[in-house]
N, C-alpha and C positions, 0 to 999 in steps of 0.2 A: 504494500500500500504506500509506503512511503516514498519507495524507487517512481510509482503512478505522479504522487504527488510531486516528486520533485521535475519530473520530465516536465511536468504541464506550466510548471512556476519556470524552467527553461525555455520552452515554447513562448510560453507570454511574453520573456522577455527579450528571448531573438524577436518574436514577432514587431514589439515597440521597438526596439533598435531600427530594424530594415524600415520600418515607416518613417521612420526620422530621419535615415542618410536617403531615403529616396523623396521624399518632399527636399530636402537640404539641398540634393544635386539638380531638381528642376528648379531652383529658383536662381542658382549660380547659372542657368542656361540663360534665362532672362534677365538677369540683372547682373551685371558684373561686381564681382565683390569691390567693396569701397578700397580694398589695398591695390588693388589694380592701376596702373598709371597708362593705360591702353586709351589714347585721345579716342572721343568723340563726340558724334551730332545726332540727335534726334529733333523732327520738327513733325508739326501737322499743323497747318492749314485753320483756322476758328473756323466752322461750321456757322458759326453765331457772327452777325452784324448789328449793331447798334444802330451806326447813321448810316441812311440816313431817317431808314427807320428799323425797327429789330424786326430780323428775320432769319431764316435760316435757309445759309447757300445751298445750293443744289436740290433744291425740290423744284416743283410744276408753279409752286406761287414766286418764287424770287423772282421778282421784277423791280427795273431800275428805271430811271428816266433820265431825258435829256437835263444835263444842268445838276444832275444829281451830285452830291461831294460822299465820297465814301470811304470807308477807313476799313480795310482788312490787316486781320492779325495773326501773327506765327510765332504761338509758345515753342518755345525751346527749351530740349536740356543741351550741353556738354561739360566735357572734362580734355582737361589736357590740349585744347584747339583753339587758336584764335583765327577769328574768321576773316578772310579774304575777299570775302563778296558775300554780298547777301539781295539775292534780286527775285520779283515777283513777276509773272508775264500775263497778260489778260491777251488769250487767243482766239479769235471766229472757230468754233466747236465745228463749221460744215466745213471747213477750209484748214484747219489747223493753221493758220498763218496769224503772227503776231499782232494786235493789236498796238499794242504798247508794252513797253519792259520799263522799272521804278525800279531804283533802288530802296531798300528798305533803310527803316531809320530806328538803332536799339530804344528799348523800353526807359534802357538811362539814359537819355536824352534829354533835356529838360525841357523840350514840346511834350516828351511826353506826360506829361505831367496835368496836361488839358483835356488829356484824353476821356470819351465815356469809354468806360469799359467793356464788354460782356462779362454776365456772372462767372464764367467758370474761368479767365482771367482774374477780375476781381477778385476772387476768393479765393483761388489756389496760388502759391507761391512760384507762379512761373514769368521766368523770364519771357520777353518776347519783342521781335520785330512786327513792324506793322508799316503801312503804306496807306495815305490819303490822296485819292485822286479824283478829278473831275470828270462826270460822262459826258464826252461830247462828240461832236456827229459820226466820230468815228466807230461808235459802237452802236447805234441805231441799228436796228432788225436784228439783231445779231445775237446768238444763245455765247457765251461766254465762257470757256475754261481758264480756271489757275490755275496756275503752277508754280510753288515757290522751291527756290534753291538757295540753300545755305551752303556755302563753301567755307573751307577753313584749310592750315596748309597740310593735313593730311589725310582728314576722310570731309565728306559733305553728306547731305540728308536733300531728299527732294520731295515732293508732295503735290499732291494735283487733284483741282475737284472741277469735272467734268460738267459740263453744264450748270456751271455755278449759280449764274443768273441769266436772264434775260434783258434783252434792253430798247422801250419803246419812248417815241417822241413823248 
C-alpha cells in the first residue's frame, strides 16, 4: 500500500513539474526573456481613429471626406533598435499605387502632447508614432490601404490594413 501510495505522490508531482516547464517554454516562444539583448520592432496599425470623428478602420462604414484632417496611430514596442525611418503610405486599394507616403512623428514629441487619443492608447502604456494628414482630391473615390513601416538599423516591423477607409467629396 505504501509503495501504491508513494508512486501516485511521484506521478503528481512529475505531473506538476512537466506542466510548469511546458507552459515556461511557450511563453519564452512568444516573448523573449527580458535578459535577452536581441534588438527589436513590433508595431500595428490603431484600428481606432478619433478625428476626425471615432471610428474604426477597415470596416464597410469608414468613410472620410474631402477636407477631412486625420491622425492615424502606431503603438510600438522595441528593444535594443533605434529607428531609421518611420513612414506610413495611404495606397488606391484597386491600383495599389501610392497615394501619399508621411513620415511619422514619435509620441515624445511635444505636438504630441495635443493629441486626442484612442482609449487603448490612452490607457495602455504604449509608445507610438502617429501621422496627421489632410484629405484632399487626391483621395476622392478611392477605398484606401495602410501600410506602416518602422525601420531601425537592424530588424523593422510593417503593418497594413487593407481597405482602411473610404473617401467621398
Amino acid at each position: 500500500m505504501k509503495t501504491v501510495f508513494q508512486f501516485f505522490v511521484v506521478a503528481i508531482l512529475s505531473f506538476g513539474a512537466l506542466s510548469c516547464t511546458k507552459s515556461s517554454s511557450t511563453n519564452n516562444v512568444v516573448t523573449p526573456p527580458p535578459s535577452s539583448n536581441d534588438p527589436f520592432i513590433y508595431s500595428r496599425i490603431s484600428r481606432n481613429i478619433v478625428q476626425p470623428v471615432s471610428m474604426q478602420l477597415g470596416t464597410a462604414s469608414s468613410t472620410l471626406h474631402l477636407d477631412d484632417v486625420v491622425t492615424i496611430f502606431v503603438p510600438y514596442d522595441s528593444r535594443n533598435e533605434e529607428f531609421t525611418s518611420t513612414a506610413i503610405t495611404m495606397a488606391d486599394e484597386a491600383t495599389n499605387l501610392p497615394i501619399n507616403t508621411y513620415d511619422m512623428i514619435s509620441s515624445e514629441d511635444p505636438s504630441a502632447a495635443d493629441l486626442n487619443l484612442p482609449e487603448e492608447i490612452m490607457f495602455g502604456q504604449h509608445k507610438f508614432f502617429f501621422v496627421t494628414f489632410h484629405i484632399d482630391e487626391s483621395y476622392i473615390g478611392k477605398s484606401v490601404s495602410i501600410t506602416s513601416r518602422l525601420e531601425g538599423q537592424i530588424t523593422s516591423s510593417t503593418d497594413v490594413i487593407n481597405g482602411a477607409f473610404n473617401v467621398v467629396p
